[in-house]
C-alpha positions in Angstrom: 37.5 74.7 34.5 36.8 72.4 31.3 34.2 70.1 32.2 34.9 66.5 33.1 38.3 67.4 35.2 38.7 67.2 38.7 40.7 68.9 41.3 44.2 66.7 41.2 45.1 66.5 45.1 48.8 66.0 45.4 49.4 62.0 46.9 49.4 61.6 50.6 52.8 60.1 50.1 54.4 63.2 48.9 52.7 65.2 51.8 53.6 62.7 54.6 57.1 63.4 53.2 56.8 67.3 52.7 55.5 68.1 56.4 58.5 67.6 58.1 60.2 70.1 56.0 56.9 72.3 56.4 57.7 72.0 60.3 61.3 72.9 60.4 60.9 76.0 57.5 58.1 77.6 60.1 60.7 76.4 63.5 63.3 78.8 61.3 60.6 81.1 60.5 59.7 81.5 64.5 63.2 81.8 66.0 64.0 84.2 62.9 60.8 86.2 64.4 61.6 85.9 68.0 65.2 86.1 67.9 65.6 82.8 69.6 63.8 83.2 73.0 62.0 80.0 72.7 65.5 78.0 72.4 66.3 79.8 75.3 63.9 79.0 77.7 63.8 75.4 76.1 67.6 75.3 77.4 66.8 76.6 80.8 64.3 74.4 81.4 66.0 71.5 80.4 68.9 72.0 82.0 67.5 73.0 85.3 68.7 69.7 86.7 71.9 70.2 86.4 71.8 73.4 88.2 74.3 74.0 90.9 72.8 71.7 93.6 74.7 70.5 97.2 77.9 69.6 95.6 78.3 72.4 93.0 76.8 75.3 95.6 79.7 74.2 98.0 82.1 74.4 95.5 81.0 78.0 95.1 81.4 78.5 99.2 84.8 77.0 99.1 86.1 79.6 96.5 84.3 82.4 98.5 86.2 81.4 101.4 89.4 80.4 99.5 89.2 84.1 98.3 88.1 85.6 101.3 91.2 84.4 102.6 93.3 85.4 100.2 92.1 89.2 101.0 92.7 88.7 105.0 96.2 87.7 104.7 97.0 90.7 102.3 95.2 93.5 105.3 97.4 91.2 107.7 100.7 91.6 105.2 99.8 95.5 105.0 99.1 95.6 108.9 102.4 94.0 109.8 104.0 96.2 107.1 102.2 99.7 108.6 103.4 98.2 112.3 106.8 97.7 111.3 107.3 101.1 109.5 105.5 102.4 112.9 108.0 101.3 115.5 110.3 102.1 113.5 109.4 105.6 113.8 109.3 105.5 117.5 112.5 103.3 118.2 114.8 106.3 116.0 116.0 107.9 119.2 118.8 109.9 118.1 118.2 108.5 114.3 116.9 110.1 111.3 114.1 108.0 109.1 113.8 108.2 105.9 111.4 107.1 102.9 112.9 105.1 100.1 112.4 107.2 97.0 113.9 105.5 94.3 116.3 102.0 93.4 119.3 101.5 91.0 117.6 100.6 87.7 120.8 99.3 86.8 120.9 96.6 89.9 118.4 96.0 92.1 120.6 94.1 94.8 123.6 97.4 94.9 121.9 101.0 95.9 119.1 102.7 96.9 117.9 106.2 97.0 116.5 108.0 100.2 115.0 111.5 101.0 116.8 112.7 103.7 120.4 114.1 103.1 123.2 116.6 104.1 120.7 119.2 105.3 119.6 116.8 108.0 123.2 115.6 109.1 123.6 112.8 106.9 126.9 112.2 105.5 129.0 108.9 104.2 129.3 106.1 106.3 126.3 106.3 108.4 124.6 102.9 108.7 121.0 102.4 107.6 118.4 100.5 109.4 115.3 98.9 109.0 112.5 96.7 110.3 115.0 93.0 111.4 118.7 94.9 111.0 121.0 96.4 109.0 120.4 97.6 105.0 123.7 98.9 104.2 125.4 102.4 104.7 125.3 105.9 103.2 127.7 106.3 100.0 126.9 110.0 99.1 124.5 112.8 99.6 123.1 115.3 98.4 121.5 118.3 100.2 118.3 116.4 100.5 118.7 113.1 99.4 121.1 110.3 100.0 122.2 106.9 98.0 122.9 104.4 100.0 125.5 101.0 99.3 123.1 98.0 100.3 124.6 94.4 102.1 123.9 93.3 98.7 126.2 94.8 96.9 129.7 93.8 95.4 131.4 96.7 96.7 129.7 95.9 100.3 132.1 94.8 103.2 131.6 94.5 106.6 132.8 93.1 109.8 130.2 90.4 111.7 130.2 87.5 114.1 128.6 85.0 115.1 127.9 85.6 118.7 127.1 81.5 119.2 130.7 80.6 118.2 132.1 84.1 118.9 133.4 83.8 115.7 134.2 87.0 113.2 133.9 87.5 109.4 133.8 89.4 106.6 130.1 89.8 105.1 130.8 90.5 101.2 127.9 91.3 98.7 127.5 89.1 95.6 125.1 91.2 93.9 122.2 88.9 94.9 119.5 88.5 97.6 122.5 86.9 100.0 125.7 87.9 100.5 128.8 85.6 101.7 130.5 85.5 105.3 134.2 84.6 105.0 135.5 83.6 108.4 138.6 84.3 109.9 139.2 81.0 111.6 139.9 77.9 109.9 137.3 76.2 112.2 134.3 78.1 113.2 132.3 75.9 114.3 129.1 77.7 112.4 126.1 75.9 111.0 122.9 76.9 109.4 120.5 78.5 111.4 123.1 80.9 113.2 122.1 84.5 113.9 124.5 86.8 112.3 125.2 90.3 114.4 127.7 93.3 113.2 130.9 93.0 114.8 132.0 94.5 118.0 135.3 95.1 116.5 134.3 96.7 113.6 134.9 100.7 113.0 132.6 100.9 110.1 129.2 100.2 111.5 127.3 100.2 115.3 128.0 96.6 117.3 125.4 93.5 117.6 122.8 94.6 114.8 121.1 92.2 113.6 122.5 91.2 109.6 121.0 87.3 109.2 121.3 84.3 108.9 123.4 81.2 108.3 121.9 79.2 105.6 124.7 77.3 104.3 129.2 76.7 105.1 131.5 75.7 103.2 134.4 73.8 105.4 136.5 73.2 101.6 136.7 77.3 100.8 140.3 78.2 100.6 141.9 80.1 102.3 138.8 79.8 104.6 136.0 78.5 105.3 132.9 80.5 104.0 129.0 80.5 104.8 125.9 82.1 102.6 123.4 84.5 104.9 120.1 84.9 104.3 119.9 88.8 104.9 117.4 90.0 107.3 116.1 92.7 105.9 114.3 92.2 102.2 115.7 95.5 100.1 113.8 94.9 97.5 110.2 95.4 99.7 111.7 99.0 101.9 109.3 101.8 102.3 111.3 103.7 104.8 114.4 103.2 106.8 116.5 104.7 109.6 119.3 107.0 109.2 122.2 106.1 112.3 123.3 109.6 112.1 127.0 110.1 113.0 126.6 106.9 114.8 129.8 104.5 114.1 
């Protein structure tokens, strides 16, 4: 060093500004190195506040027991289910049951498909049952299986009453989850809530099993007057049902 010069310090107003550049290149430099565990655990600490507390941890019970819940009343659906499919096992004195194999893909309100058939002494025309009344009745069979016309369907008629009123009908399908009661009298005398029974008169089916219910008349129908049941029997949820074999 040439004699006479000194070691030129830079001004302590360019390092006052420069360190807090300094500090943030070695904060990058340290979270680069520890792959941001620090900013973690700075996070966690400072939002240990806010941590569920009273409130928040019974918010958390309340869903426990909201699902909880949920789970009981599906065993209790199932249970009810297995009970019904049970009984009616043991009520088919003289009957044949029979586990729903398959639905029309082409309508889910007009036919079903069962595994029981000709071999067993099915044959056309024998009414089906299950859990709360009437399904509908056998069309055709096969050796082993059977297809079977549901209430449902448009091609579905038969002959009820309304044991209340006395009064008889014709329950017609409309392809949907109801079908349509066209009474015979110009006054029946029905209103919603009625129980709906297969007729005594009728040839096609066994008397007084149960069909539904009256949700709705129509006075105005012509020629008629007309009421929508509420079927009694969901189709669309069948596991098994029971074969009335040769019973009419």
């Amino acid at each position: 060093m040439p004699a006479g010069r000194r070691l030129r310090l830079p001004p302590l107003r360019q390092i006052r500004q420069a360190w807090p550049w300094a500090v943030l290149l070695l904060a990058l430099v340290g979270i680069r190195l520890s792959k941001g565990a620090g900013i973690l655990d700075a996070y966690a600490l400072l939002s240990r506040p806010f941590w569920p507390g009273t409130a928040q941890g019974e918010w958390v019970r309340q869903a426990q027991r909201l699902e909880d819940q949920g789970q009981l009343q599906q065993l209790k659906a199932d249970n009810d289910r297995l009970r019904a499919v049970l009984q009616l096992r043991s009520s088919a004195n003289g009957s044949l049951e029979a586990p729903v194999i398959s639905r029309d893909s082409g309508g889910w309100w007009q036919q079903l498909l069962i595994g029981q058939g000709s071999l067993k002494g099915v044959s056309p025309g024998d009414s089906v049952l299950a859990p709360g009344g009437l399904v509908g009745r056998v069309a055709s069979v096969t050796p082993t299986t059977s297809s079977v016309t549901l209430l449902t369907d448009r091609r579905s008629h038969v002959g009820v009453w309304v044991p209340r009123t006395r009064q008889q009908g014709l329950l017609v399908g409309v392809g949907s989850g109801r079908s349509v009661l066209h009474f015979v009298e110009k006054d029946p005398g029905v209103r919603p809530g009625d129980l709906v029974f297969t007729s005594p008169a009728s040839s096609l089916v066994p008397p007084n099993i149960a069909v539904g219910v009256v949700q709705t008349v129509n006075g105005l129908a012509s020629p008629a007057p007309e009421a929508i049941v509420q079927l009694a029997v969901r189709s669309d949820a069948l596991d098994w049902v029971k074969v009335l074999v040769g019973e009419r």
